[in-house]
C-alpha positions as CSV (number, residue, x, y, z in Angstrom):
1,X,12.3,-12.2,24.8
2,X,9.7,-13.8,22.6
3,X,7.0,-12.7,25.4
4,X,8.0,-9.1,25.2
5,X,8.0,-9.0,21.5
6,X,4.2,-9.9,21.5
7,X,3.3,-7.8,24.2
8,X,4.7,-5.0,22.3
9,X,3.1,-6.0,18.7
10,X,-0.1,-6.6,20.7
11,X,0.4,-3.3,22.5
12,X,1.0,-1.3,19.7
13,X,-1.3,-3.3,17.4
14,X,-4.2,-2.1,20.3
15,X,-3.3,1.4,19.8
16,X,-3.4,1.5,16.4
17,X,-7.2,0.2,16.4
18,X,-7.9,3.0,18.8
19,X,-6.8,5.2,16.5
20,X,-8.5,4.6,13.2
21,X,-11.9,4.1,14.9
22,X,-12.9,4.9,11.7
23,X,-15.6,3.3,9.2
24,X,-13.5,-0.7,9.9
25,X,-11.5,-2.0,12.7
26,X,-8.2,-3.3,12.4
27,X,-9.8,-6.9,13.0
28,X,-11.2,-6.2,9.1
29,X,-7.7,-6.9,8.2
30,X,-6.6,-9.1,10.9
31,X,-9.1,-11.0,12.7
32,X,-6.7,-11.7,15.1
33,X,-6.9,-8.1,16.5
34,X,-10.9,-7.5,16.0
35,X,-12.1,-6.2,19.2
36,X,-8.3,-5.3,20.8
37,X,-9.1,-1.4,21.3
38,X,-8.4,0.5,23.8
39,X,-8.7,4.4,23.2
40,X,-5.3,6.2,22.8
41,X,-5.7,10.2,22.3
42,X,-4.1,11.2,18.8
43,X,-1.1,14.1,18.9
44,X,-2.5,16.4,16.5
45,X,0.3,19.0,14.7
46,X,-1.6,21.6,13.0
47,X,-4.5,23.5,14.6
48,X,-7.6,23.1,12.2
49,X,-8.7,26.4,10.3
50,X,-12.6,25.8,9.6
51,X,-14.7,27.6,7.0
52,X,-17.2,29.8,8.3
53,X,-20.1,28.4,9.1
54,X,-18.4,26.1,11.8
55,X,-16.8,26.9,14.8
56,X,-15.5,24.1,16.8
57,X,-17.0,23.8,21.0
58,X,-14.8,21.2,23.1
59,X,-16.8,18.5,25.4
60,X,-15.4,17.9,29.2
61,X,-14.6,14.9,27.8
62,X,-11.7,16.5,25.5
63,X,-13.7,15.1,22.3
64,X,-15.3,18.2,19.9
65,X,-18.7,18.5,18.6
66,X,-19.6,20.8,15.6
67,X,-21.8,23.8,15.9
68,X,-23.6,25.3,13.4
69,X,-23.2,29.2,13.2
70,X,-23.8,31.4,10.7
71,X,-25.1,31.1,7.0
72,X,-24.1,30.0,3.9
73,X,-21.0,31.5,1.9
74,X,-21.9,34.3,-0.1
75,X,-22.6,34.6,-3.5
76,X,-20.6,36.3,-5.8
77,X,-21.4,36.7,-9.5
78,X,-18.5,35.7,-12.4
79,X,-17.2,36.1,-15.8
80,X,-18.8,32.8,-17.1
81,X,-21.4,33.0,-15.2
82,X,-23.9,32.6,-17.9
83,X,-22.7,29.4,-19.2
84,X,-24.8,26.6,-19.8
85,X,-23.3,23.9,-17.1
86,X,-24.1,20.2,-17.3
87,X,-23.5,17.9,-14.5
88,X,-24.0,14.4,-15.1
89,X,-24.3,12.7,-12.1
90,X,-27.0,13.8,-9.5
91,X,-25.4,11.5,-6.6
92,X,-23.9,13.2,-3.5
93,X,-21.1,15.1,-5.1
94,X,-23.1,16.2,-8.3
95,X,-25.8,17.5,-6.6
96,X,-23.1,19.3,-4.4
97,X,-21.2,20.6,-7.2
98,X,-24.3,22.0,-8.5
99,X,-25.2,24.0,-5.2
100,X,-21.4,25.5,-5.1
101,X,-21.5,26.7,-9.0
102,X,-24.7,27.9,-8.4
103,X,-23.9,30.0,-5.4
104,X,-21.1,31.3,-7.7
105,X,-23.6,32.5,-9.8
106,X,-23.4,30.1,-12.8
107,X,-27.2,30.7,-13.7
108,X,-28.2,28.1,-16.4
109,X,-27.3,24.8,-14.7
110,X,-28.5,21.4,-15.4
111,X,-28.6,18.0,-13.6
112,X,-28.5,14.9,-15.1
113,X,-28.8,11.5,-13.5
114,X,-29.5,7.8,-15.2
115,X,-31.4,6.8,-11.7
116,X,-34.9,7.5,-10.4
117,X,-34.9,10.4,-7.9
118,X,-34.5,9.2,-4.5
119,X,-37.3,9.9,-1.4
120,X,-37.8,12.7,0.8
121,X,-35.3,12.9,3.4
122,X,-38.3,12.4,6.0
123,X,-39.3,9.5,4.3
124,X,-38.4,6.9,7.5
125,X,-39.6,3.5,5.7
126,X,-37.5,4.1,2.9
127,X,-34.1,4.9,4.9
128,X,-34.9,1.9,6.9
129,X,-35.0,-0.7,4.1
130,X,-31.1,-1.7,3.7
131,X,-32.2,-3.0,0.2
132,X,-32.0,0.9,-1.0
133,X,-28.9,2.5,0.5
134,X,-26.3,1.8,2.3
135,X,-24.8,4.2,5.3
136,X,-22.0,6.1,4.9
137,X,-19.8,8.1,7.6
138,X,-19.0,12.0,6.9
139,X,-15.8,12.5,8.8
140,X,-13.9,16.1,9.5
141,X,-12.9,16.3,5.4
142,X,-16.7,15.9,4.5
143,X,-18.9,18.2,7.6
144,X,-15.4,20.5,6.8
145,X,-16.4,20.8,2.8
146,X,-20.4,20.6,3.1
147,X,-20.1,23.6,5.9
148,X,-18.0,25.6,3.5
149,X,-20.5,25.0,0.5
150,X,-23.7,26.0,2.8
151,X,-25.1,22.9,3.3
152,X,-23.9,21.2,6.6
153,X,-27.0,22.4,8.6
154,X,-29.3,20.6,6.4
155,X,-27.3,17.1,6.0
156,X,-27.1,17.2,9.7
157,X,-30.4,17.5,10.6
158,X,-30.5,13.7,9.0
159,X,-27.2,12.1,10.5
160,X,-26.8,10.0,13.7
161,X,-24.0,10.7,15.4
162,X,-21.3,7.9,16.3
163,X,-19.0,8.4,19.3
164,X,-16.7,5.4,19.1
165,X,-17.4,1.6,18.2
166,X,-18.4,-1.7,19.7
167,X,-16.6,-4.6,18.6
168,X,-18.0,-8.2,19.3
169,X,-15.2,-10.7,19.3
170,X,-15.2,-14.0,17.9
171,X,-14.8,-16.1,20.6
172,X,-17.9,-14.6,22.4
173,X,-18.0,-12.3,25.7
174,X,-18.8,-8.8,26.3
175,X,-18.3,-6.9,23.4
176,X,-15.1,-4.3,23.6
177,X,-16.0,-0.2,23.2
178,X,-13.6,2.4,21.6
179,X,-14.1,5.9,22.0
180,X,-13.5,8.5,19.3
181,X,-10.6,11.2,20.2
182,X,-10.8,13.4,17.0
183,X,-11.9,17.0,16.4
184,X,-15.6,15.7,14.5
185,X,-17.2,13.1,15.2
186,X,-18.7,11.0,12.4
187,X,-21.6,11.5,11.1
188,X,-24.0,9.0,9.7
189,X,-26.4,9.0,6.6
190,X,-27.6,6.4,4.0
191,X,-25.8,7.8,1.1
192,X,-29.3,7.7,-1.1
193,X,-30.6,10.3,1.9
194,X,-27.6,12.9,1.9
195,X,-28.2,12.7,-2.0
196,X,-32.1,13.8,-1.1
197,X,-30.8,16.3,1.7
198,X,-28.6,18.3,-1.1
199,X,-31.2,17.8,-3.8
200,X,-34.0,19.5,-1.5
201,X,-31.2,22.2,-0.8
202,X,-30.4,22.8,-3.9
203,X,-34.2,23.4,-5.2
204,X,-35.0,25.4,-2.0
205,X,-32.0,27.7,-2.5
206,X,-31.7,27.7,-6.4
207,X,-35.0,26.7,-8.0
208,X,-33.7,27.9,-11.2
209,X,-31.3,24.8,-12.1
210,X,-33.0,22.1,-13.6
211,X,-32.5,18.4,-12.3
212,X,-33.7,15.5,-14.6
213,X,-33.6,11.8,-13.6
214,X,-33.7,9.1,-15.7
215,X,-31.9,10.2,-18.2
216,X,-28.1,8.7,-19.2
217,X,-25.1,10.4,-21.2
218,X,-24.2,8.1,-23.9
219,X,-22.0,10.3,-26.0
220,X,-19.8,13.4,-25.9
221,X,-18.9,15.6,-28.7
222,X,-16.6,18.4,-27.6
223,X,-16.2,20.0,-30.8
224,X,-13.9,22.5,-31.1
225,X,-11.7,24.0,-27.8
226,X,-13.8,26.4,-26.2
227,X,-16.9,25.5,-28.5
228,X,-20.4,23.9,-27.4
229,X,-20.3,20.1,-26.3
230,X,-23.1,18.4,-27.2
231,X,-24.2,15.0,-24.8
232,X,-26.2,12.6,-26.6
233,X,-28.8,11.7,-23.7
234,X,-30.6,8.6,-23.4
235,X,-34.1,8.0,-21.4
236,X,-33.7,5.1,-19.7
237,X,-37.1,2.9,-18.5
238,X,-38.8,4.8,-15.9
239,X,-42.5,6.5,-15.1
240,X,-43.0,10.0,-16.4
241,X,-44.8,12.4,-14.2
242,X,-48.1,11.6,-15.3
243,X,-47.3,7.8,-14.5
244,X,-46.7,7.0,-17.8
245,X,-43.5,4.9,-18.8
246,X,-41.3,6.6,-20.8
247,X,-39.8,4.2,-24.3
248,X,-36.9,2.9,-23.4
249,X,-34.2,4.4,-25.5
250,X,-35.3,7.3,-26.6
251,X,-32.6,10.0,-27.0
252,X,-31.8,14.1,-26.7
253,X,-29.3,16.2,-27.4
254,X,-28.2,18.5,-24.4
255,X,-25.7,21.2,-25.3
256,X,-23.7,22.9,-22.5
257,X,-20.6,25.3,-22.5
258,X,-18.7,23.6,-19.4
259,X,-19.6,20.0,-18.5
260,X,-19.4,18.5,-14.9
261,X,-18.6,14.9,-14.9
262,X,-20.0,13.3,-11.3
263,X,-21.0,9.9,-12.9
264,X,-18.9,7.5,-10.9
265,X,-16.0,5.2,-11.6
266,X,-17.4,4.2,-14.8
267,X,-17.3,7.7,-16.1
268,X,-18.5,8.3,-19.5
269,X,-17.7,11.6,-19.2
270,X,-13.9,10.7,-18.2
271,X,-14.1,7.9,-21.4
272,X,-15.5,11.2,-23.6
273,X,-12.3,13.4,-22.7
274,X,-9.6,11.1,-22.9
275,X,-10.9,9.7,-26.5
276,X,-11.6,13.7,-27.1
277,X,-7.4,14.2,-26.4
278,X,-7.0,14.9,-22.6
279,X,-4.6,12.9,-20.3
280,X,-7.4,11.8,-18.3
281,X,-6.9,7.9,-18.3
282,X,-8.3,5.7,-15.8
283,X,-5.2,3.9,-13.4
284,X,-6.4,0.8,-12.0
285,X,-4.6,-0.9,-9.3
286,X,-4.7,-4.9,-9.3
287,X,-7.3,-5.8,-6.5
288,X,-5.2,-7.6,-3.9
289,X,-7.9,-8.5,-1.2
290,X,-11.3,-9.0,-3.7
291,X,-14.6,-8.4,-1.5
292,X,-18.1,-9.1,-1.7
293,X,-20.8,-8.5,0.7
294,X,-25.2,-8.4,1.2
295,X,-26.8,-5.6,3.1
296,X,-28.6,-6.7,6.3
297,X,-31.1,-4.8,8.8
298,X,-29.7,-5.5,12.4
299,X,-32.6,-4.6,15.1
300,X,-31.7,-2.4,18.1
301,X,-32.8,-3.9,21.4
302,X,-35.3,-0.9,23.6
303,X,-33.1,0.6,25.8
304,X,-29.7,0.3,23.9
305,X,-27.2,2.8,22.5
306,X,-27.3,3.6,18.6
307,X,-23.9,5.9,19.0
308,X,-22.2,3.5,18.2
309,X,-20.0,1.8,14.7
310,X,-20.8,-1.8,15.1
311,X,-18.7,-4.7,13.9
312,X,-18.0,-8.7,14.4
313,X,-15.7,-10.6,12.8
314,X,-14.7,-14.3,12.4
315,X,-12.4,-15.6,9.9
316,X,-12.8,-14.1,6.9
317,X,-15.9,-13.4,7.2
318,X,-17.4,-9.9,8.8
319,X,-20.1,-7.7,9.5
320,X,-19.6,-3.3,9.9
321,X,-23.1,-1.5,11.1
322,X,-23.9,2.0,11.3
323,X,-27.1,3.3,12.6
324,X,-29.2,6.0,11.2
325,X,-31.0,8.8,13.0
326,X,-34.5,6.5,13.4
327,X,-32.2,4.4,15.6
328,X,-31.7,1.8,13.0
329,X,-28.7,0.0,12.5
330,X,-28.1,-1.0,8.7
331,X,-25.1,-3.3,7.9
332,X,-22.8,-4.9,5.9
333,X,-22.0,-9.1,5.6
334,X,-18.6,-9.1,4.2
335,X,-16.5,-12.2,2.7
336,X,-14.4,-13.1,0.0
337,X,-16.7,-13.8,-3.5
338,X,-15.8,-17.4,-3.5
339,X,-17.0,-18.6,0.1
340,X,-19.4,-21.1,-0.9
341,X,-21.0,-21.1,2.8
342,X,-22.5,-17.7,2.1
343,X,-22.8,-18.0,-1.9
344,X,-24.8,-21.4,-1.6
345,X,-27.3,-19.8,0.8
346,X,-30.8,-21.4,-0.6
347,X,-33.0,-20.1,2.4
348,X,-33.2,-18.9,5.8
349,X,-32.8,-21.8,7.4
350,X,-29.4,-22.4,6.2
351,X,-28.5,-18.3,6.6
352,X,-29.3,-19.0,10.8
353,X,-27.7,-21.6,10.6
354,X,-24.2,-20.0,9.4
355,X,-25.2,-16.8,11.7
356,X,-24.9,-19.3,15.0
357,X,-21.9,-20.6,13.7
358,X,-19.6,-17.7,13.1
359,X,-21.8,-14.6,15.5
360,X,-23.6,-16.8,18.6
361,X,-23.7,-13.6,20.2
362,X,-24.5,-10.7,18.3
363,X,-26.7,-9.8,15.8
364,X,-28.1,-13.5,15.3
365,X,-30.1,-13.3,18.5
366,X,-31.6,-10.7,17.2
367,X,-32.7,-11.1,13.6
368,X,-35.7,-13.0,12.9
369,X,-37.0,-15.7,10.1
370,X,-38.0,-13.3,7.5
371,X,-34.7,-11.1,7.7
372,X,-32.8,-14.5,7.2
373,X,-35.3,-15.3,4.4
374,X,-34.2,-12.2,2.6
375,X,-30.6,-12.3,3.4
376,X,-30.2,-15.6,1.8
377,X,-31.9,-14.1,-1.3
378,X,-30.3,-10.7,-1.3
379,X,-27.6,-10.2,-4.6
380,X,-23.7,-10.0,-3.7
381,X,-22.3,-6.7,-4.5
382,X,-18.4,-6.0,-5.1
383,X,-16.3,-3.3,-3.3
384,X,-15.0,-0.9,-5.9
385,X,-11.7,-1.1,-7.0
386,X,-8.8,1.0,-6.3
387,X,-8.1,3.9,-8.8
388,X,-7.2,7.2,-9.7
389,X,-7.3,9.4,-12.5
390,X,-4.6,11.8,-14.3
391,X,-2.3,13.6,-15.1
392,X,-5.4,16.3,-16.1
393,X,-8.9,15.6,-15.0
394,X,-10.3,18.8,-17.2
395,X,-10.4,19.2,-21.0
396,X,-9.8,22.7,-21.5
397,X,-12.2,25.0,-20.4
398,X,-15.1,22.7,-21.3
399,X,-15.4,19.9,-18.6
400,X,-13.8,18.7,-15.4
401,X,-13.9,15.6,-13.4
402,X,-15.0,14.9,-9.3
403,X,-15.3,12.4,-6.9
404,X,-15.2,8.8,-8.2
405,X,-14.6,9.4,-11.3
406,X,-11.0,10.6,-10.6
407,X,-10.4,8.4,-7.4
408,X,-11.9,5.2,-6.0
409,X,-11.0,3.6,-2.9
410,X,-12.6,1.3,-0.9
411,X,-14.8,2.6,1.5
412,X,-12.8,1.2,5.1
413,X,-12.2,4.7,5.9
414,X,-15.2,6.6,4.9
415,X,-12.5,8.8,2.1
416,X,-14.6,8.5,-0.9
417,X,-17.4,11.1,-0.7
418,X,-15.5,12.8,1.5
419,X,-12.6,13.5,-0.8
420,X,-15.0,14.0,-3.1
421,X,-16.4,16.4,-1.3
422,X,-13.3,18.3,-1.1
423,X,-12.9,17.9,-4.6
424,X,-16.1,20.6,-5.0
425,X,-15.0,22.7,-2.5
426,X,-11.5,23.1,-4.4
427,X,-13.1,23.7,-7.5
428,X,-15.1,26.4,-6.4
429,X,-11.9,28.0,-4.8
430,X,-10.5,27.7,-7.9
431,X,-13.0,29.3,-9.6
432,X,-12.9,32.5,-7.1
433,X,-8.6,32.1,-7.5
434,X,-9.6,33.1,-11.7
435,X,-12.2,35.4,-11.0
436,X,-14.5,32.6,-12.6
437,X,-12.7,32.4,-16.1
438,X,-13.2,28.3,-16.4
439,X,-10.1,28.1,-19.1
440,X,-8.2,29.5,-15.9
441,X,-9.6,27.6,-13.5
442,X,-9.7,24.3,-14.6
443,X,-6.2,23.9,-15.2
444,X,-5.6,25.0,-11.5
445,X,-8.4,22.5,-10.1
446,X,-5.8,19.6,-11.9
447,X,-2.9,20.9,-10.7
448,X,-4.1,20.8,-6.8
449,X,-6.1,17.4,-6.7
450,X,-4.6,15.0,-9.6
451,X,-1.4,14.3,-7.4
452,X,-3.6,14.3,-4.3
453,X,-6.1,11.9,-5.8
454,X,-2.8,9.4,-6.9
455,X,-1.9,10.1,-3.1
456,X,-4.9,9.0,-1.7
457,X,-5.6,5.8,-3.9
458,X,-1.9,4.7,-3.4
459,X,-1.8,5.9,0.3
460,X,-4.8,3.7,0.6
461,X,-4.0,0.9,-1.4
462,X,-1.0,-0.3,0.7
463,X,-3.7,-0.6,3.9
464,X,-5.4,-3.6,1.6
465,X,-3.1,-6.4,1.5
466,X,-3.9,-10.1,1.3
467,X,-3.9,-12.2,4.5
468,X,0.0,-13.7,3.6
469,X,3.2,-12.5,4.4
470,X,2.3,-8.9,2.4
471,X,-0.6,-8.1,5.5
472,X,2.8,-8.3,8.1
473,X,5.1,-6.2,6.1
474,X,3.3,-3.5,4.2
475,X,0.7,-3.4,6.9
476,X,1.1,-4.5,10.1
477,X,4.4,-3.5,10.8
478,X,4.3,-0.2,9.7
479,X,1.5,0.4,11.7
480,X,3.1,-0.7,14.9
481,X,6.6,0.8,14.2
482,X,4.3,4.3,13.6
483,X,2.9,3.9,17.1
484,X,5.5,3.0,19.0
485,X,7.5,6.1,17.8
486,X,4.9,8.4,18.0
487,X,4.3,7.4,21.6
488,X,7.7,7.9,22.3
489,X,8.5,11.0,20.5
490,X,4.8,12.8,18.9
491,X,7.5,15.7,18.4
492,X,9.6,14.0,15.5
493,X,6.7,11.6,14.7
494,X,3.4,11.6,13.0
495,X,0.7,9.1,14.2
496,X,0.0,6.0,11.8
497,X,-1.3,6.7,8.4
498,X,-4.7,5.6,9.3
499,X,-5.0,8.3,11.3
500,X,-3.5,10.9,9.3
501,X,-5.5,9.5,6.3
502,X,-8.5,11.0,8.4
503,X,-6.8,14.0,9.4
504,X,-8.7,16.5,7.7
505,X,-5.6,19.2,9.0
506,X,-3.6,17.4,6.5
507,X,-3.7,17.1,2.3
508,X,-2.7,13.6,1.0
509,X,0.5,14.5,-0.5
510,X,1.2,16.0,2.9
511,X,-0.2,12.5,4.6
512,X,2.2,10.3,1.7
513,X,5.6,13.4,2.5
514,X,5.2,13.2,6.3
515,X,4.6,9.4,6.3
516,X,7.8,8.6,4.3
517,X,10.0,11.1,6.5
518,X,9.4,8.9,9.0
519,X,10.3,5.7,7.8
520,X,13.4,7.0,6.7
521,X,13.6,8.6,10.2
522,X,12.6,4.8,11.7
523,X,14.8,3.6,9.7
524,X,18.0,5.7,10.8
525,X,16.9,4.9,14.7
526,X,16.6,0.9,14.2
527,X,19.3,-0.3,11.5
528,X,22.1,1.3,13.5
529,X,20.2,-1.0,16.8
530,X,20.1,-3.9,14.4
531,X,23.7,-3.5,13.7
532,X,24.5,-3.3,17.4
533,X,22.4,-6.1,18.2
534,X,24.4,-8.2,15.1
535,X,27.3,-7.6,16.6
536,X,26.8,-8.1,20.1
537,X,25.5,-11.4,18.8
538,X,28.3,-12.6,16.8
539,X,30.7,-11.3,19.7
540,X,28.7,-13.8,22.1
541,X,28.9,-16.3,19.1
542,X,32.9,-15.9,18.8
543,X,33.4,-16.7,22.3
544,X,31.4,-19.3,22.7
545,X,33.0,-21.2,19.4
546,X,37.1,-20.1,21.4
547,X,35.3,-21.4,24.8
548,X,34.4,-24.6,23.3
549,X,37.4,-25.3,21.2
550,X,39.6,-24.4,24.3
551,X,37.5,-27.5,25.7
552,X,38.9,-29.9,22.3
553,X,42.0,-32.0,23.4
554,X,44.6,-31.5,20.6
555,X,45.4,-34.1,18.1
């Protein structure tokens, strides 16, 4: 009985790695199972309605590929269309934002961003130095949102595609490959390069918005409801265009008529609007799994794949590559921020040394003196925590909220910029939902993604779970229990909430309804088993106690 148990947990543990085959591996939370995949296709319950400019062509192979068709959604001019519109934040989703308002025919935009612009997109040295950005996968929610704000074709032409993952185990042997069943495949771009894709689209298409770096909001007076806000800007230390540094601290006053607030987890923006009256507060979840990693540059040997997600694990300790579209494969060293064998590094000695220790096989063979040097020097960096934002993430008509600033997770399942790219593309529906009236449609863009940011943080949140007794029941089991059904019965049951997680077909409150149906479901099918099971053991129990005192001689 014992043997059959773990051949089901292992079985079912196997197919819920094939599954995800996502940004992490199941072995990221259970090294026991790094490198257990086997590819298992995924019952899918809604066809998927794409934006134009996709269509969607199927391979031989049964996996899809996206096409580019057509151009760009068409411009359409509305009632606040002359605004003045500041977005802080000229990362990924600000820079976005911009592009989608701008195609809406908001006319007198502004970017502003505390960091130094980034390099050309063709700039191959730069998005080769792991020092400078790290890569990021754009899954079906992000190629989905990017196509339907005209800017897909672009980002693409800068993304290595990744058909599945090659996971080294611990032990040694031949690495063990995982193909992806899923409408897109993943796409893969240093996050500092699909920031310098969108800002070159957004000056080729719209040269008229202005985009300033090097600049950072340090105050926001809102005034009166409907009124001019007016950010207090700060330069921060950086060369001007004639190569002369710029005084630290010097200050501005911008004043806009709606305000965009892209500026990460730490929003200022968010801190403005909630100390300016609106329910915006930050919710942070207590950090159950802390983790820290370094960046490292992983050589390809000539003649090998780069289409792949890379990983190895051992212990707690892990490394997740992704290659760019040089062929370069740019990774991550992750452990917990107290393992004095990676924090006590002092040179590159003692970083080979660890390497041949905990990954004989792969990548140490391949990394030479100096990339150890500079590994054992490199800074730790944190994940980000888990948190969302609500109940409102506007302030009126005034300003709104995106991306990180109104949900963070950490990024195992490439759902950050994604979602936050679905954040713009909801806003701008929003906007065409109002005919463009921002007191209108700012209300609307809380109403449809402050629940589905909570959804997504919490959904997300119960994935991270500390290696104890938490990891088996909030993780583990579920997982299993989701793939056993859904093999058994994909009609009445959903896959696992990894995989709907990814699911682009699917919102997050959808993902959070369908996934409790079935554990009520789960739970009607076993606890009635249970019982039987109970009571065909105490039955066996009863007559084994009569069998045995039938056995006593009497007193």
């Amino acid at each position: 009985a014992q043997a059959r148990c773990c051949a089901l947990l292992v079985s079912a543990a196997m197919a819920a790695a094939a599954s995800t085959s996502g940004a992490a591996p199941l072995g990221l939370w259970c090294p026991q199972l790094a490198g257990t995949a086997a590819p298992t296709p995924v019952r899918r319950l809604q066809p998927l309605v794409l934006p134009a400019p996709l269509a969607i062509a199927r391979s031989q192979r049964g996996r899809c590929r996206v096409v580019l068709a057509a151009a760009a959604a068409a411009e359409a001019p509305f009632r606040d269309g002359d605004a003045r519109v500041a977005v802080v934040g000229a990362g990924p989703v600000g820079l976005f934002a911009a592009l989608v308002l701008a195609r809406r025919g908001f006319r007198r935009i502004r970017v502003l961003d505390r960091l130094r612009e980034p390099p050309g997109t063709a700039d191959t040295d730069a998005w080769g130095d792991v020092t400078r950005s790290y890569n990021i996968g754009l899954g079906g929610r992000g190629q989905a949102s990017l196509a339907a704000g005209g800017a897909l074709e672009r980002v693409d032409r800068w993304c290595q595609t990744v058909v599945g993952r090659r996971d080294w185990p611990a032990n040694g042997g031949p690495p063990a490959e995982t193909m992806t069943n899923r409408r897109y495949l993943t796409k893969i771009i240093a996050r500092d390069r699909l920031t310098s894709c969108l800002l070159e689209e957004l000056r080729e298409a719209h040269p008229e918005v202005a985009i300033e770096f090097g600049v950072e909001c340090s105050r926001v007076d809102f005034g009166q409801d409907g009124g001019t806000v007016r950010l207090d800007m700060q330069h921060c230390r950086r060369l001007g265009s004639e190569g002369r540094e710029v005084e630290e601290g010097a200050t501005f006053t911008v004043e806009a008529d709606f305000v965009v607030g892209a500026d990460g987890v730490n929003s200022t923006i968010r801190d403005e609007m909630a100390s300016a009256g609106a329910a915006c507060r930050a919710h942070r979840l207590e950090d159950l799994r802390p983790t820290t990693y370094r960046t490292i540059s992983i050589p390809v040997p000539e003649g090998e794949r780069t289409d792949f997600n890379f990983s190895a694990r051992n212990g707690d300790i892990g490394i997740e590559a992704l290659p760019n579209v040089e062929g370069q494969v740019c990774g991550v060293f992750l452990f917990e921020p107290d393992d004095t064998r990676v924090t006590s590094l002092a040179d590159g000695r003692a970083a080979r040394k660890l390497f041949e220790e905990l990954f004989p096989i792969w990548p140490t063979p391949l990394l030479s003196d100096e990339e150890f040097e500079a590994f054992a020097h490199r800074p730790n960096a944190k994940l980000p925590q888990f948190m969302f934002c609500g109940p409102e993430l506007h302030r009126g008509g005034q300003a709104v909220l995106l991306g990180d600033a109104i949900h963070s997770v950490k990024p195992y399942f490439g759902m950050g910029v994604n979602s936050a790219f679905e954040d713009v593309v909801v806003l701008g529906r929003c906007l065409d939902e109002t005919g463009g009236r921002l007191d209108k449609a700012l209300p609307l863009f809380s109403t449809k993604r402050a629940e589905e940011a909570r959804a997504l943080v919490e959904s997300q949140y119960t994935l991270d779970q500390p290696a104890d007794y938490r990891f088996v029941a909030k993780f583990l089991l579920p997982i299993i229990l989701d793939n056993v059904f859904n093999k058994a019965l994909p009609q009445v049951f959903s896959p696992n909430l990894i995989v709907m997680l990814q699911d682009e077909a699917y919102t997050f409150q959808e993902v959070r309804q369908k996934k409790a149906l079935d554990g009520t479901l789960q739970a009607a099918v076993l606890l009635p088993l249970g019982a039987g099971i109970l009571g065909a053991g105490a039955s066996a129990l009863g007559a084994l106690v009569s069998a045995i005192a039938e056995r006593i001689p009497a007193a």
